[in-house]
C-alpha positions as CSV (number, residue, x, y, z in Angstrom):
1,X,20.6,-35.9,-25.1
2,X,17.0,-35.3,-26.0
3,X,16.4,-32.1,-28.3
4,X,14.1,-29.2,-27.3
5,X,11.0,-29.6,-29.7
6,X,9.3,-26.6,-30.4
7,X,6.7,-25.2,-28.3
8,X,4.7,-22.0,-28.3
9,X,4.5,-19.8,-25.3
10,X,1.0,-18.9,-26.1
11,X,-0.1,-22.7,-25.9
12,X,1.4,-23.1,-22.4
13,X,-1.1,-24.0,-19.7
14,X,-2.6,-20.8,-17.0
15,X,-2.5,-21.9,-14.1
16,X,1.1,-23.3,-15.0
17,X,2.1,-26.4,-15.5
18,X,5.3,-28.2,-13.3
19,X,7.3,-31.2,-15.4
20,X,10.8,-32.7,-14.6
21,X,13.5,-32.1,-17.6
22,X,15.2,-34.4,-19.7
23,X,18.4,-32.5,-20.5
24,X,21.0,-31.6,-18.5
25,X,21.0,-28.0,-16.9
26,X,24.5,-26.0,-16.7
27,X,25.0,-22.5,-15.0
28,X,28.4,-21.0,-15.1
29,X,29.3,-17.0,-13.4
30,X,33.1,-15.4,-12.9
31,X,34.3,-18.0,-14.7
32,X,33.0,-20.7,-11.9
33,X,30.6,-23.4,-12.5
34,X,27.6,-22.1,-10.4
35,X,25.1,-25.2,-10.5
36,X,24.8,-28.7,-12.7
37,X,21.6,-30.4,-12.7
38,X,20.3,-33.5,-14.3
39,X,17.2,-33.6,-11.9
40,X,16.0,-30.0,-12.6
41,X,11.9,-29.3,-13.5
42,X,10.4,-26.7,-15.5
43,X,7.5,-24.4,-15.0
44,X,5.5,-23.8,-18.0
45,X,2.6,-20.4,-18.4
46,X,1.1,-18.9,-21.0
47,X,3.2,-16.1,-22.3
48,X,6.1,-16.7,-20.2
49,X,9.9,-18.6,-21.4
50,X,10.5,-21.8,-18.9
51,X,11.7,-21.1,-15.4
52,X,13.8,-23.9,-14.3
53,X,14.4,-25.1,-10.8
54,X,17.5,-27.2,-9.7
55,X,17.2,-29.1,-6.4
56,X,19.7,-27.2,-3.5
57,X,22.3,-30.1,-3.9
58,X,23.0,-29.4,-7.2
59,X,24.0,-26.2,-6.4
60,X,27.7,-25.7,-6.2
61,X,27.9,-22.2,-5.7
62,X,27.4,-20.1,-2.3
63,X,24.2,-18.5,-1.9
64,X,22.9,-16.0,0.4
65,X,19.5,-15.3,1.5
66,X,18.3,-12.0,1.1
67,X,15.4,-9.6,3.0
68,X,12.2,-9.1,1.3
69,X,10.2,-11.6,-0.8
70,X,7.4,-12.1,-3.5
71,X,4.3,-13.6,-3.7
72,X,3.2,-15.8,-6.9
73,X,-0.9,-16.2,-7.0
74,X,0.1,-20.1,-8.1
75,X,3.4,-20.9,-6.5
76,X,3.5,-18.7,-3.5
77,X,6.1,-17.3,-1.4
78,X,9.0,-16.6,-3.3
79,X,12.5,-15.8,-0.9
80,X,15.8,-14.6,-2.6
81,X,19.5,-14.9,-2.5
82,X,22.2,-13.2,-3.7
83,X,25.1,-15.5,-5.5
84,X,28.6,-15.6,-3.9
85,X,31.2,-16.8,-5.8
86,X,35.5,-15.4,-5.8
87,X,34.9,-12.4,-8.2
88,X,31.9,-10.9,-6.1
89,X,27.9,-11.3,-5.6
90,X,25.6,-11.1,-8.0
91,X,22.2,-9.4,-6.2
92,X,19.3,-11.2,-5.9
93,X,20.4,-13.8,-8.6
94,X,18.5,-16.8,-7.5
95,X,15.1,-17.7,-5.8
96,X,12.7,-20.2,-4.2
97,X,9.4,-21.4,-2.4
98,X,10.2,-22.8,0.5
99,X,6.5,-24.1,1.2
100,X,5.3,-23.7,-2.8
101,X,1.1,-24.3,-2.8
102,X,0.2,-28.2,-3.5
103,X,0.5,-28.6,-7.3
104,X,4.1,-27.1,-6.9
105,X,5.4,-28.8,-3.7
106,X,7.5,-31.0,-6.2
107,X,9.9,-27.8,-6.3
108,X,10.0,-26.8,-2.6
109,X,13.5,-26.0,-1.8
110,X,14.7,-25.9,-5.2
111,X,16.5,-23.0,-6.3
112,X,15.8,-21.1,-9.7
113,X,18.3,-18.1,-11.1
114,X,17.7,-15.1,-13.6
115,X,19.5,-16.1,-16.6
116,X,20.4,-12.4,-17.3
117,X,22.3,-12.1,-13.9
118,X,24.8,-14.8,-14.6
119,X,27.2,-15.6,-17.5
120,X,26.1,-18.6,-19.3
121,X,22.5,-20.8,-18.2
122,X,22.1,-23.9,-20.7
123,X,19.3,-26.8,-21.1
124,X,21.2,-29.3,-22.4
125,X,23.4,-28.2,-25.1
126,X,21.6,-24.4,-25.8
127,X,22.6,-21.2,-24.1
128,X,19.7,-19.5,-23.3
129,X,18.6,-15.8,-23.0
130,X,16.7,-14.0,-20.0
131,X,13.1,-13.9,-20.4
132,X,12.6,-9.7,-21.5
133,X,12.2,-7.3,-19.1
134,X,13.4,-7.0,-15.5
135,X,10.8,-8.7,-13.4
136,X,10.2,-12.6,-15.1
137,X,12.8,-15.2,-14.5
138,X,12.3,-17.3,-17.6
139,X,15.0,-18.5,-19.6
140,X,14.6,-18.1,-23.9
141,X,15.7,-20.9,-25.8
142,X,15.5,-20.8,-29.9
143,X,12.5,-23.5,-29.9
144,X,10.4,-21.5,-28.6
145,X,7.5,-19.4,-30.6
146,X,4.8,-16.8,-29.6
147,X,5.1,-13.2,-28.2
148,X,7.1,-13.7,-24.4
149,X,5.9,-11.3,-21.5
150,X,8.3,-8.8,-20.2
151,X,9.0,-6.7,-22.7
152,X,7.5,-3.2,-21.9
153,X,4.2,-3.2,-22.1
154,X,3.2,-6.8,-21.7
155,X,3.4,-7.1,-18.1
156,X,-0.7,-7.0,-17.5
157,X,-1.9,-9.5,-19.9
């Protein structure tokens, strides 16, 4: 499995960039193997930790869509779900954009999840960490350098 070279947040494109991933993606909640992906993409912007998006049938887990929804000036319409699985839910644990704008259309359908709402999200053989803060869905692996968004105070620039 190909390593994760190091890459610095600050260096990522704005508008963001969309690119398939090489390594294998794992997500595991309540002791249950949530998704497994070896078709997943990532979505790269400038002070932001990869958001990764697994194609619905690599999803293994129950998910339920939820009211209320976001709007992303470069993706678009974001709609949410709450993850079912035998210990629980987990509230609005996952996302996607159904109809995403053109340069993202390669991810409609596919479902992301908030790292910090389940037990264990890897990319390939590293557990990550949720992107700081409450609001940004990108996962934190070690190879990455630069100051991430989401930590108080950095959500405006």
């Amino acid at each position: 499995m190909k390593s994760l070279p190091i890459e610095n947040v600050q260096n990522y494109p704005r508008p963001p960039a969309l690119e398939l991933v090489e390594q294998r993606i794992i997500i595991r909640h309540a002791g249950e193997l949530i998704a497994q992906s070896d078709r997943a993409y990532r979505v790269m912007e400038t002070h932001h930790a990869p958001t990764y998006y697994l194609p619905v049938d690599d999803i293994l887990a129950t998910l339920n869509p939820v009211s209320g929804n976001t709007f992303c000036e470069w993706k678009g319409v974001a709609r949410y779900f709450d993850l079912i699985t035998q210990q629980g839910s987990v509230s609005r644990a996952a996302w996607t954009y159904e109809n995403p704008t053109q340069t993202f259309t390669p991810i409609a359908g596919y479902i992301a999840f908030y790292a910090g709402k389940v037990d264990e999200a890897w990319v390939g053989d590293v557990k990550v960490i949720p992107q700081p803060g409450d609001f940004y869905g990108g996962w934190v692996t070690p190879n990455l350098e630069g100051r991430i968004k989401g930590a108080p105070g950095t959500n405006h620039w």
